[in-house]
N, C-alpha and C positions, 0 to 999 in steps of 0.2 A: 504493500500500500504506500499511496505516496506522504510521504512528514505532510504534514498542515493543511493536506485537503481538506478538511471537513469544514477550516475556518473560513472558505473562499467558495464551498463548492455545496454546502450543507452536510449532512449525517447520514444522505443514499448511502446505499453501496453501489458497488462499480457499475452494476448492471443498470439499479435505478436510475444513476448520473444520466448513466445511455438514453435510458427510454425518457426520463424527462427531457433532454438536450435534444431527442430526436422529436421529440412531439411539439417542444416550444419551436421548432425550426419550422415543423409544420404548418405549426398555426398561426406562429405568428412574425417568422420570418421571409419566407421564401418555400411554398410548400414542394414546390417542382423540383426543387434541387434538393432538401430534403431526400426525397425517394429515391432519386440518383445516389445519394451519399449511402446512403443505407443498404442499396442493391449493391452498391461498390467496396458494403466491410466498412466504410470511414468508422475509424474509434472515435472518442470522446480526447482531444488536446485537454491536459492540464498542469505541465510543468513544462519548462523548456528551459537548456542551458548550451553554451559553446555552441555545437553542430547536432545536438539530440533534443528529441522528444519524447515524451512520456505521456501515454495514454491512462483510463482511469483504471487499466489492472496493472498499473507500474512497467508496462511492456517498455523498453525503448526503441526510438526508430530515428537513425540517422538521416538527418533530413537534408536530402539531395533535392525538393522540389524550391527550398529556399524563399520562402513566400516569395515565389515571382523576381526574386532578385533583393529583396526588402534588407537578406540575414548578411550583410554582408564581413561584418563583426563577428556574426554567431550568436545567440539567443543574450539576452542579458548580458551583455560585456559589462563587468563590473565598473569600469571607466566612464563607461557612458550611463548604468545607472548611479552611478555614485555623481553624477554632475548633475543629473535632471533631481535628483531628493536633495541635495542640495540647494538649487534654486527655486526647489518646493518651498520649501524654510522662509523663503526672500520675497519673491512675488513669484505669481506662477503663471499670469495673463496680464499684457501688456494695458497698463489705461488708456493710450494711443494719444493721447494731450501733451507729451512730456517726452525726449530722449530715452531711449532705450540703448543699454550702455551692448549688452546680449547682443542685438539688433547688429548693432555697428562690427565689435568682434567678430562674427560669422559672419558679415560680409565680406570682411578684411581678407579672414581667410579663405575663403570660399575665393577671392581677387588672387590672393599669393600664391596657391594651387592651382589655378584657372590656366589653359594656354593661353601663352601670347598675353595680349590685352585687352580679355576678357577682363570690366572691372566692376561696372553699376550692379550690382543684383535686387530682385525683388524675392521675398519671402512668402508661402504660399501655403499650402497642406496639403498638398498632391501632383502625381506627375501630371493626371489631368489640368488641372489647376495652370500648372509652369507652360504645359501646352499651349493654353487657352490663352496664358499672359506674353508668351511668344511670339500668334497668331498676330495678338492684337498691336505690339510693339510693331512689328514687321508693320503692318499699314499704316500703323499713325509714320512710321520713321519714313515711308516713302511713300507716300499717299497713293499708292495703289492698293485694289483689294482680292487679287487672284494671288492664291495658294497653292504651287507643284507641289504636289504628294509621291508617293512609293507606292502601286497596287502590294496588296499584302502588308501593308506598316498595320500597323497601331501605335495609337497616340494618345488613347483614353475614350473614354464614352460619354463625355458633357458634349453639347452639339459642337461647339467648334473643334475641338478635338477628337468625335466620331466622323467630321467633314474631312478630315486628314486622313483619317485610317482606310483602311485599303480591304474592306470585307463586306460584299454588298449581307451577307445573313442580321450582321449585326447594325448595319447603316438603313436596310430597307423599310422596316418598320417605322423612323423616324423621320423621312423624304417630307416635304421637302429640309434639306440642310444647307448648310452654310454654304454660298457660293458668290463667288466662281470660283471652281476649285476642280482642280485636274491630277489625274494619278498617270503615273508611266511607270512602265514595269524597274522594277531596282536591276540598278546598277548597269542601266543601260541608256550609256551618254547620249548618243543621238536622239535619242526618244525627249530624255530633258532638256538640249540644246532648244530644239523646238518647241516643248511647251513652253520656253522662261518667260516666252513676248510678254512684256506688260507686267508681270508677276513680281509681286511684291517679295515673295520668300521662297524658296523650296527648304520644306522641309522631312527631314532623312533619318535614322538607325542607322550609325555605323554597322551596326550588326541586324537585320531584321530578331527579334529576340519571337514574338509571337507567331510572324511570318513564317517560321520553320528553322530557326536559327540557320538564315543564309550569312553568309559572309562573302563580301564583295571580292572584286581581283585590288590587290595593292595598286593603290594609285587612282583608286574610284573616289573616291571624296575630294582629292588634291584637284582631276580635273571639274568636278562638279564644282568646285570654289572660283575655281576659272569662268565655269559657264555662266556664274553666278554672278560675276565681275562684268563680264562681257555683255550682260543683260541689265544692270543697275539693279539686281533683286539679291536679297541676302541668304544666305546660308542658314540652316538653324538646324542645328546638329541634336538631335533629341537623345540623350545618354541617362533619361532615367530610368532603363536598366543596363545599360553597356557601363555606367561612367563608373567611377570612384572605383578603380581597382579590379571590377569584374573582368573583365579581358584580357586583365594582365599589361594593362597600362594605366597611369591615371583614370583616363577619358581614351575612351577607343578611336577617339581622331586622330590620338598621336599616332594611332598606329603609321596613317599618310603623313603627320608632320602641317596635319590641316588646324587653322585658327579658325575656326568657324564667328559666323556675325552673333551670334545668339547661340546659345546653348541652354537644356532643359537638364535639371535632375531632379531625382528627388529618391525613393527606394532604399538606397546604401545610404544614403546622408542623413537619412533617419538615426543612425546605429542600431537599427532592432529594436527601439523602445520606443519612440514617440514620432506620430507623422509628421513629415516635414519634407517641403516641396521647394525648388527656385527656378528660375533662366536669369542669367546673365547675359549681357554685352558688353560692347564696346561703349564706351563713353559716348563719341559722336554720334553714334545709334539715339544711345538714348536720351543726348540731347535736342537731337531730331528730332523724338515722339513726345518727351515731356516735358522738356527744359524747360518751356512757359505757361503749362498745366501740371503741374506734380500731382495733383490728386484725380487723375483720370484713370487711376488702374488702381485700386486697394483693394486692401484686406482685414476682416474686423481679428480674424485669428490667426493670420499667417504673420511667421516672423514670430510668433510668441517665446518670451523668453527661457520657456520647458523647450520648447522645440530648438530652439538658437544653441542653448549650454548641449542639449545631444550631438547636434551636427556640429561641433567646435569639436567636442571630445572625440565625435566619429573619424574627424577628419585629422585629428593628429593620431589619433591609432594607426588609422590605414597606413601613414607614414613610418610610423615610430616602429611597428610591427611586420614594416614590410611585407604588405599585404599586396600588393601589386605584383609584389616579385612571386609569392609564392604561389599566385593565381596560374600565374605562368606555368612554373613549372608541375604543379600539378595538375592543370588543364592536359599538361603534355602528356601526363601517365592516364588521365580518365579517357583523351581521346583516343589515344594509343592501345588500352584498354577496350575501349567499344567499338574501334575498326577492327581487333581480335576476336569479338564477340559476330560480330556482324560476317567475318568470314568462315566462319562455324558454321554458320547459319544465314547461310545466304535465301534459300525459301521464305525467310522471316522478315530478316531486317535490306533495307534497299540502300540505306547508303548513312556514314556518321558526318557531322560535322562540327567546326565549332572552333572558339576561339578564347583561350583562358579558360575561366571553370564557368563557360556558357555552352553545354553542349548538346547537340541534337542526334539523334536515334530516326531516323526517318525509316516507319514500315512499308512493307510492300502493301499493305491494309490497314484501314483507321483500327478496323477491328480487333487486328489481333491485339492491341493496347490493351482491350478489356480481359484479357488473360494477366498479360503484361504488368500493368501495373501492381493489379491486385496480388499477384505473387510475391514482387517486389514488397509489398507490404508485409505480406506474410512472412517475410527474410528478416523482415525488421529495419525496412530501407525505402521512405516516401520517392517517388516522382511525381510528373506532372505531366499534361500535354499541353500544346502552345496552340492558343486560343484560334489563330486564325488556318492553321495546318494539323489538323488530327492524326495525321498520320505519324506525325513526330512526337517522341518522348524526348521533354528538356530534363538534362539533369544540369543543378544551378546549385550547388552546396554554397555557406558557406567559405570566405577567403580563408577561414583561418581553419580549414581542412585539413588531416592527416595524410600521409602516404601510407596507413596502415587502412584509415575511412575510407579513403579512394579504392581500395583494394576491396573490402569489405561490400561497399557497392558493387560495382565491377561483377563480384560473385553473384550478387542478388538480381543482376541485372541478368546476367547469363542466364541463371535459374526461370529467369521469366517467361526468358523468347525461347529456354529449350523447352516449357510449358506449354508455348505458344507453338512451337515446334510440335510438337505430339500432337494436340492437340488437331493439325492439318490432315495425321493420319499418316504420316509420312516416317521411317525407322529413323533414328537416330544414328 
């Protein structure tokens, strides 16, 4: 059993916890997905620390799904809880009449990390959010209002940031949307040479993360900054899941050595404990769109000084713990690992990819996932699929990941697709 449940979770037993958390989801959260979680085995989360979870029979499960990119610390980094209970003590929400001391520091650094001269930022609550303040910068900064998008991006689901995203299932139901706003398949120049005409912004995924974790050819963002120049429209590099160390760079534009106009994050800058969302620019951007309105784009809760003291501590971890570096190199052993997997079992899986600890498992079937996964669980080892390509399992641990964890998955993964494997009918 786990220490101190009872004082956070009530006096059930494990089972109760279950069937009360599944029935409050029913009724009064979201009942459709409820059923899906329940047909799929989802436990009950109620402890979480480094790169594990703990369900409500003390089970652990190394969590490779990474809330989406959120864990990039790993569950509770005592650094970064020990800042935000700290600034609990002090104020914890901004009165917004008066300097905020939090505000300004996590700009500072948020500018001192940033490439290049990256320096204004605004503070937000989500990556949606950062999207949406992106969008809106890009047109006041150049008074145009057409948007180059990536077919396959995601960018969030508020409408200007569903107008970006690149998946008619989740964009149709809410038509008409934000426009004028045009998608070209990624990482494919000629296609966005021609849509820039008139275009206020393209904006891009160093890495498609939802898309099916695609990864561009070196040198695709560098000329995209060209095209961008050439056209008077800006760049807007959206890295709230690629940025802050997940790919084994800072920000995954260094991979090209690209400054982008704007940039989004949010996820990793969290540290695992508290939302917290931005974009930054260039100064002359953003004296172009607010210089002589500063109050045309706020926030009553973003920038709060709980969320500021997280991402200050998140962002000297990443550094002080060399978390960039080790993305890298264990990216190298998880891919290297599921191109091993994938050649086993070529009937199963169609191809890996990936870049740092962002990596994709692409099936030859969405389906066989629903074997897939659920085994993986049973191993003791979460994944995930990426929202706008089912066919793909992401695995997203965790920076501060083991070479023994990575291994550990690895097994559970195998386990899965040789599940999935039998399964076809096909001998081993």
């Amino acid at each position: 059993m786990i220490e101190g449940r009872d004082a956070l979770y009530g006096a059930a037993d494990p089972a109760q916890l279950a069937e009360e958390t599944y029935e409050n989801y029913r009724r009064y959260v979201n009942p459709a997905l409820a059923r899906v979680m329940k047909l799929s085995g989802s436990p009950v989360e109620t402890r979480a620390h480094g790169a594990t979870i703990w369900d409500q029979n003390g089970k652990a499960y190394l969590d490779f799904a990474g809330g989406y990119g959120v864990f990039t610390l790993g569950h509770t980094h005592p650094r970064v809880v020990e800042a935000v209970r700290a600034q609990l003590e002090l104020i914890a929400l901004s009165g917004k009449t008066m300097f905020d001391p939090l505000l300004g520091r996590a700009a500072k650094r948020l500018a001192e990390i940033a490439p290049g001269d990256l320096q204004i930022s605004f503070w937000c609550n989500s990556g949606t959010e950062a999207v949406e303040g992106a969008i809106k910068l890009a047109r006041a900064a150049t008074g145009r209002a057409k948007i180059v998008a990536t077919e396959g991006a995601y960018h969030g689901k508020t409408l200007g940031a569903l107008s970006a995203s690149g998946r008619d299932t989740f964009r149709t139901p809410f038509q008409p949307l934000l426009a004028p706003m045009e998608h070209v398949p990624f990482a494919d120049l000629r296609a966005l040479d021609d849509a820039l005409h008139d275009a206020a912004a393209f904006i891009v995924e160093p890495v498609q993360g939802e898309g099916g974790v695609n990864v561009p050819p070196i040198g695709y963002l560098r000329e995209a900054k060209r095209a961008c120049e050439r056209a008077g429209a800006l760049l807007v590099a959206d890295e709230v899941q690629t940025g802050l160390g997940r790919c084994g760079f800072r920000f995954a534009c260094e991979r090209d050595g690209v400054v982008p106009d704007v940039m989004t994050l949010a996820k990793g800058l969290s540290g695992g404990v508290i939302p917290v969302g931005a974009f930054i620019a260039r100064a002359e951007i953003w004296d172009r769109a607010y210089g002589k309105a500063p109050l045309l784009h706020t926030s009553t809760f973003g920038g709060n000084p709980l969320a500021c003291a997280a991402a200050i501590a998140a962002m000297d971890v990443l550094d002080e713990e060399h978390l960039a570096e080790n993305a890298r190199e264990r990216g190298v052993q998880l891919l290297d690992g599921a191109r091993a997997v994938a050649a086993a079992y070529p009937a199963v899986v169609r191809d890996t990819r990936g870049l740092g600890l962002l990596v994709g498992v692409e099936l030859k079937n969405e389906g066989y996932g629903g074997t897939i996964i659920p085994e993986m669980l049973h191993q003791g080892v979460t994944a995930a699929w990426t929202l706008n390509q089912q066919r793909v399992i992401r695995l997203e641990p965790p920076l501060i990941v083991s070479e023994e964890e990575v291994a550990r998955a690895l097994a559970a993964l195998r386990a899965g697709v040789a599940a999935s494997y039998e399964k076809l009918g096909v001998l081993p």
